[in-house]
C-alpha positions as a printed Julia matrix, in Angstrom:
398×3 Matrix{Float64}:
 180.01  313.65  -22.99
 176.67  313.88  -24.62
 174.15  311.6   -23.53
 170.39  310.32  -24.53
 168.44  308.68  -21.37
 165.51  307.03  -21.39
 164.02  306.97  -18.07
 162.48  303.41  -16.43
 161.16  302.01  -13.22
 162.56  301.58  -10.11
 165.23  304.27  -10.16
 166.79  302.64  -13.4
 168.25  304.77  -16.4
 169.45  303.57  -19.74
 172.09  306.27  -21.27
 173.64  306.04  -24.91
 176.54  308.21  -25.12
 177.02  309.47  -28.98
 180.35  309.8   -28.76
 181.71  306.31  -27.59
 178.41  304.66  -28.57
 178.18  302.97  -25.52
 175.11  301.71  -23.72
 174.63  302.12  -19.83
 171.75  300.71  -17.39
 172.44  302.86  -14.42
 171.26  302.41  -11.23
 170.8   305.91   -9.26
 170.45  304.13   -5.48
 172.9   301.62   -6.07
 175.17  303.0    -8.1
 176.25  300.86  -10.33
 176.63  300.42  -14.2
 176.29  298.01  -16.84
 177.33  298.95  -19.44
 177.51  297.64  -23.5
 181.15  296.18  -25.14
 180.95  299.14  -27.5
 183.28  300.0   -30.11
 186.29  302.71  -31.05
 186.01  302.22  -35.2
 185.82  304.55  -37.21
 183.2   305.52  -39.7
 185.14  306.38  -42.63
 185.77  304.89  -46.02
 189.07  303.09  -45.43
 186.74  301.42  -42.51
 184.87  299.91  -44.49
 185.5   296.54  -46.26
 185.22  295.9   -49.81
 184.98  292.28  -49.65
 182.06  290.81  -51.3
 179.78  288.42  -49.1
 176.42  288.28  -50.66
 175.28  287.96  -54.64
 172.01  289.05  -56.65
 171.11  288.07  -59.6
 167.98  289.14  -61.14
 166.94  286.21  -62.91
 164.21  288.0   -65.43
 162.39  290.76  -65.6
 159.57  289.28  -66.86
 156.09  288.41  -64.53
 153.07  286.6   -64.01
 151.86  289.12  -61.81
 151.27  293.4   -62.06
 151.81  294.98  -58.79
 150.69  298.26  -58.74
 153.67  299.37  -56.37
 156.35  297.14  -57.83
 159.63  298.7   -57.48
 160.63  297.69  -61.56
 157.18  297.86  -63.24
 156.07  301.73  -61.5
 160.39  303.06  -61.98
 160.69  302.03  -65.97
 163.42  299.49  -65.64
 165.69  299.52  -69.11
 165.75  295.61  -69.08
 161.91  294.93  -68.6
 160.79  291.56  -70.02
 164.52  289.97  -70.44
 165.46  286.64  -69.15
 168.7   285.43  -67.85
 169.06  282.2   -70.85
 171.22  278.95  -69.62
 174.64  280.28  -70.81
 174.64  283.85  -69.49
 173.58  281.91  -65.78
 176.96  280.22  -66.15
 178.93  282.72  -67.04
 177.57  284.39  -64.07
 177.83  282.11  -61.26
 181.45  281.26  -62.54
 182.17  284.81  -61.67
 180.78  284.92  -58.49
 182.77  281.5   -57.87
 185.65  283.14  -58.74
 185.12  286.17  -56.38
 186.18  283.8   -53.64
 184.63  285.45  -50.76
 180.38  284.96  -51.64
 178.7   282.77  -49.06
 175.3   283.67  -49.95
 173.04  283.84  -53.35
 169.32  285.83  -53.56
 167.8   284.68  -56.92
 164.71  287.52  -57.59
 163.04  289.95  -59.73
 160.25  289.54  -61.24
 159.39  285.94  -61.08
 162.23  283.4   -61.05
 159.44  280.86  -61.47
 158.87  281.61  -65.03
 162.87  281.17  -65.62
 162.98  277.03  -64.34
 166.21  276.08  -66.78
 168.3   278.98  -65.03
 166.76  278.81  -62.34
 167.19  275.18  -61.41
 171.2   275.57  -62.55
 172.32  278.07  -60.11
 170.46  276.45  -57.1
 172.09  273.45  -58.17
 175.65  274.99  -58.77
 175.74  277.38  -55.55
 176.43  275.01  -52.99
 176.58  277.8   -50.49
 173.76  279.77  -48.49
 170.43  280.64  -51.1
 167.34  281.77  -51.23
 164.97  282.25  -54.03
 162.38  285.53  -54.18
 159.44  284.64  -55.77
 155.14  285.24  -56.08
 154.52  281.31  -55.11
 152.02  281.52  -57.83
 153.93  278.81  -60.33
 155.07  276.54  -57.5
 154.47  273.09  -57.86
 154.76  269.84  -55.4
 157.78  268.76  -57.99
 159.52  272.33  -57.37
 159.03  272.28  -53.84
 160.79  268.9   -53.42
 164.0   269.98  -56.2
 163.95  273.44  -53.4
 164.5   270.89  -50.41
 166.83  268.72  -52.12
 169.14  271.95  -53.53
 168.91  273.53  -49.33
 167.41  276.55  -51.49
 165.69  279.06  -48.77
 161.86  280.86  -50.32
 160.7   283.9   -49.45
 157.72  284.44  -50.47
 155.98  287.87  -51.42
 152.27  288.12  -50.21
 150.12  291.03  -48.49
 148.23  289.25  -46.19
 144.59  288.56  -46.18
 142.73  288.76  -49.15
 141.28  291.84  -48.53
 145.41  293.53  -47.9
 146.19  291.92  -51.25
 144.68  294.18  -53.64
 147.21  295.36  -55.12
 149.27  292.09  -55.96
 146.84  291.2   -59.01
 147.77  289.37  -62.35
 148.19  290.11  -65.76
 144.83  290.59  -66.22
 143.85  292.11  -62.96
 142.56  289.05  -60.94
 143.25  288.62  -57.27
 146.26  286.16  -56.53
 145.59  285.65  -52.75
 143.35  282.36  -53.04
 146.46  280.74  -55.08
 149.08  281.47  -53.12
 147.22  280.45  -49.85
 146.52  276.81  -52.03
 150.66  276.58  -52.6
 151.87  277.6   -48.86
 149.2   274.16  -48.32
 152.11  272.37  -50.25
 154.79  273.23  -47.99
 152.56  272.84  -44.64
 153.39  269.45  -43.33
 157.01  269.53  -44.4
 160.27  270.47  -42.95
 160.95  273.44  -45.62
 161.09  276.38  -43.74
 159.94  279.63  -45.66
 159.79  283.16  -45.17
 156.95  285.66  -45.74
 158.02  288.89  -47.1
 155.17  291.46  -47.16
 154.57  295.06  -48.26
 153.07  296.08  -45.33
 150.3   299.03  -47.11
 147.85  301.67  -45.41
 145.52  298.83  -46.12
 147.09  296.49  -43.79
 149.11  298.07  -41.38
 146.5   298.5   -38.51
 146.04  294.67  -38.3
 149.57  293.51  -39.02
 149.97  292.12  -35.68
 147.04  290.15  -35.8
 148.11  289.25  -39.32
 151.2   287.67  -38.3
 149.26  286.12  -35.36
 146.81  284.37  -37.58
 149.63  283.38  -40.46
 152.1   281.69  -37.78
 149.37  279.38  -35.73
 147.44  278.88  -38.78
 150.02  278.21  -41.52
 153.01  277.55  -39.58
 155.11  280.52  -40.78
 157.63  281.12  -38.18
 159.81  283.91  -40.48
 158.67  287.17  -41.93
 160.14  290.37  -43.45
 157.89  293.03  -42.6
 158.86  296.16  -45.23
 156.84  299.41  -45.49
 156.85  300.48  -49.39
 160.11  301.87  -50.99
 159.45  305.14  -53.15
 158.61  304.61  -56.88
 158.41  307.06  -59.81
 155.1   306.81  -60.84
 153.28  306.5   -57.27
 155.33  308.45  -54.82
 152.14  309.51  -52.63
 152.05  305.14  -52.05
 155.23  305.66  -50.08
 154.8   308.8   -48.84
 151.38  308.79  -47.17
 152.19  305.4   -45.3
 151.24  305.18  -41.66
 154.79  304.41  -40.07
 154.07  305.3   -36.75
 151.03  302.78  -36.51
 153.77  300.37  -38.07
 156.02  300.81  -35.67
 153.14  300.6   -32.31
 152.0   297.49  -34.32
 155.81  296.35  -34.31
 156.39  296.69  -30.9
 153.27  294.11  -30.18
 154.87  292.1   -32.29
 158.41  291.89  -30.94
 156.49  291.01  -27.82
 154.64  288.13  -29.27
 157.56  287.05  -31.33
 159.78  286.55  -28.09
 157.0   284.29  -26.77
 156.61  282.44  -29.79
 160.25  282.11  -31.74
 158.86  284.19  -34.25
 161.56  285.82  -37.15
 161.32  289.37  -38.31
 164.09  290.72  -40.6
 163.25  294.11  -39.47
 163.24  293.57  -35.59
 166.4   291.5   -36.0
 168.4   294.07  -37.25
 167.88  296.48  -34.54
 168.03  293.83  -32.04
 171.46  292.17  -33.74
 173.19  295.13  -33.6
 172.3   295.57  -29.88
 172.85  292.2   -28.58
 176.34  291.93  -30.39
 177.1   296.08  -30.19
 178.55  296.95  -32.93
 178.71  300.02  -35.23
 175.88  299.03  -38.08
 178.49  301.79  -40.59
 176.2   301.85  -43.55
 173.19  299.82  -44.31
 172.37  299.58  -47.84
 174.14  296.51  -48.88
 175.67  298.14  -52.33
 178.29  299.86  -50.05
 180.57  297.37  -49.38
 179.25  293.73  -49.65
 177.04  293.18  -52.3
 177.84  292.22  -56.03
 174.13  292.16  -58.81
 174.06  291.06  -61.93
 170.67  291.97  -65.08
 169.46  289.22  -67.0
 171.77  290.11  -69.56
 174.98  289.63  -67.73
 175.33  293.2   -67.35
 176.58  294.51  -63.1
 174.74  296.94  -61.32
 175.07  298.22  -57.88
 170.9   298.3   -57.56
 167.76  298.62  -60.21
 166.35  301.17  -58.49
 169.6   303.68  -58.19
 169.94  303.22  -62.15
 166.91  305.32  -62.97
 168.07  308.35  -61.03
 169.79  310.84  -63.41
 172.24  311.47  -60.52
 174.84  308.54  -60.38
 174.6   307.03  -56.76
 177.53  304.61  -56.44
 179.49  302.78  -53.13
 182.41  305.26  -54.2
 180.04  308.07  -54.27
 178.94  307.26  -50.85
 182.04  306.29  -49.08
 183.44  309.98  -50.42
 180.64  311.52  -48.55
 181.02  309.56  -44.76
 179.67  309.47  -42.37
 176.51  310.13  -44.04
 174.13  311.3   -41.34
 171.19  313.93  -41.05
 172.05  316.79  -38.53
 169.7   315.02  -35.48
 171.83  311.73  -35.54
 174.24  313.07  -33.24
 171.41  313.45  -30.43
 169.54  310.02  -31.38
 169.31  306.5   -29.45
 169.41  304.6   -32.48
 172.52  306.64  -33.53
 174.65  302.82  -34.39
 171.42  301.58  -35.63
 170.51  302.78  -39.09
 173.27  304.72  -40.6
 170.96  307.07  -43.12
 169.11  303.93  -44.35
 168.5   303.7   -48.33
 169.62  306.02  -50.65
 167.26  305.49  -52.83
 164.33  306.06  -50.39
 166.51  309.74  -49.13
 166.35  310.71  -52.52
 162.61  311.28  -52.57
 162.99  313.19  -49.15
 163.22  317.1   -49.11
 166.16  316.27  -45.89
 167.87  313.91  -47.59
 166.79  311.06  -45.41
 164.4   308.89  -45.07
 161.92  309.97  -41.76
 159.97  306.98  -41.88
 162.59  304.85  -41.06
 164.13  307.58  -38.32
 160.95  307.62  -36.33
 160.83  303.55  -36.64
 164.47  303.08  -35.88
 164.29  305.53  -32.9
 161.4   304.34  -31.03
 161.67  300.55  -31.54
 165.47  300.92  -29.7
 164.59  302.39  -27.09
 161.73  299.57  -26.85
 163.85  297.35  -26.85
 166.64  298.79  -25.05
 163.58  298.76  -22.35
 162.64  294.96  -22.48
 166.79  294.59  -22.12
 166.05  296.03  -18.6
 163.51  294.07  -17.48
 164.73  291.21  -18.15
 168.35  292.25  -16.56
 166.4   292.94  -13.44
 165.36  289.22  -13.39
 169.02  288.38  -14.26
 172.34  288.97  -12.26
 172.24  292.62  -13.48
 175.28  291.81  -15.53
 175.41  293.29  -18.89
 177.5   290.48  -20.56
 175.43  288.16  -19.09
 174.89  285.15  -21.54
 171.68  284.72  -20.32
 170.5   287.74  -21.69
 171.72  286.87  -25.17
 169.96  283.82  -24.88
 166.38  285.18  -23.97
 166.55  286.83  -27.67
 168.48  284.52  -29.69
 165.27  282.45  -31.36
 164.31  286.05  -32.56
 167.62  285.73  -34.84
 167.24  282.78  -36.69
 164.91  282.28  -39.16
């Protein structure tokens, strides 16, 4: 049986075996163990479902805004400055309607904002779980009351301070920050709940806990998405050169403050999800098995990003090819955690995958595999413990 430990206080070990995937907290003067539910599947294609859950539909391609790292504008998307008209929006959700099994929308790409007919038709027609991706830069006190009234989720894209938002500039290279600041204002003293999404940069990453400090006692944001910057074409040195182990010390701090506070993070939940509930995470880009994305133009795609690559990545490609791991999974904590990450993101890697998000993946586990112990100490030592799962569970919901 081959084992990772992570040695801790007080005579305390926590062991992963990589066969079972199975979590331990052992005990050596006691001897005892507590140990994680686990599970025997299988990572193989016939494993994995093909039912479709979630929905994308990249409303336009068109923006008010020219990031210099956006993911469309810097990879030469085929369908740049479309919108999605009134009809083809019909025609769309009708299909996803029809799917049967969708229980959640993301309206994005580039700024839904400047698409209001279409727009304001599928938030009004989707009556399940949605969320709209957008600068904040057109919102208005009217929108933000239709958003409330249609349950329709925002996340909002912003880099911080004005002084991390250089790159997010308009069409004619003028700073943004002061005008998206003015619109959260809007949404302040209401009961909308919204989520920050940032691109956290070289610019801001040293400060990011502060950041999210200052932007959830100042603003009231309780729910962030903390990304570090996907590879582009045109600027792959942006992606590259990125600081991910200062990310990932800042990231610790704030899984620490977010406990205290009932902070979200997307990026802490998913390790922490996948711990609490223990179960295999088989592969986690979405295209593989449970997400469905439509162009403006009707037209289905599995991602934007995959279609520029001259070699075809599709969910059959991958499935053919599982389990999809780099040689040093086998001996790594977060072996359940990550499953090779993006495959657009390995694609720009000499190995294949993505190390950033190895070294991230990796050390926050066994962080917060630790802060599991400590607070099992304080506990009956029981793994299954619901107390334990309750400790965490604000850090779930956004």
């Amino acid at each position: 049986m081959a084992q990772i430990i992570i040695p801790t206080k007080d005579n305390w070990k926590i062991i992963f075996d990589n066969k079972t995937l199975l979590y331990f907290f052992y005990n050596e003067k006691w001897v005892n163990f507590f140990k994680s539910e686990g599970s025997n599947e299988e990572i193989t294609a016939e494993s994995i479902s093909d039912s479709i859950r979630k929905a994308r539909i990249e409303l336009t391609l068109k923006c008010n805004l020219a990031c210099k790292y956006c993911i469309v504008y810097k990879n030469f998307i085929e369908q740049i400055n479309t919108h999605m008209n009134i009809n083809i929006a019909k025609e769309v959700l009708d299909k996803i309607n029809r799917i049967g099994t969708v229980n959640s929308l993301m309206i994005m790409w580039w700024e839904p904002l400047t698409n209001l007919e279409s727009l304001k038709y599928l938030c009004e027609n989707f009556k399940w779980k949605k969320a709209l991706f957008t600068n904040w830069i057109l919102l208005t006190k009217e929108l933000v009351e239709f958003f409330c009234k249609t349950n329709t989720a925002i996340m909002i894209s912003l880099d911080w301070k004005r002084k991390h938002n250089i790159n997010r500039l308009d069409i004619e290279w003028k700073e943004s920050f002061d005008i998206v600041v003015e619109k959260i204002k809007l949404i302040k003293n209401s009961w909308w709940k919204v989520t920050v999404n940032t691109l956290v940069t070289n610019e801001s990453v040293k400060e990011l806990f502060d950041i999210v400090k200052y932007f959830s006692e100042e603003l009231w944001i309780k729910s962030f998405w903390l990304s570090f910057p996907h590879y582009t074409k045109e600027n792959v040195e942006f992606a590259k050169d990125f600081d991910y182990m200062e990310y990932t010390n800042q990231m610790m701090n704030i899984f620490t403050y977010s406990k205290e506070n009932w902070i979200y993070v997307n990026q802490i939940k998913n390790i922490l999800k996948t711990l609490l509930n223990w179960k295999i995470k088989k592969y986690w880009c979405k295209i593989v098995w449970e997400q469905i994305t439509f162009y403006p133009d009707w037209k289905q795609t599995y991602c934007a990003k995959l279609d520029t690559l001259e070699k075809l990545i599709t969910p059959s490609y991958i499935k053919k090819s599982l389990p999809v791991i780099n040689p040093k999974c086998d001996y790594c904590i977060a072996k359940s955690i990550c499953w090779w990450w993006c495959p657009w993101d390995n694609h720009f890697s000499l190995n294949d995958f993505d190390e950033r998000m190895c070294y991230f993946n990796v050390k926050m586990t066994e962080f917060i595999l630790k802060d599991f112990y400590n607070e099992l100490k304080q506990l009956t030592l029981d793994w299954n413990n619901s107390e334990l799962k309750e400790i965490y569970s604000n850090l779930l919901k956004k």
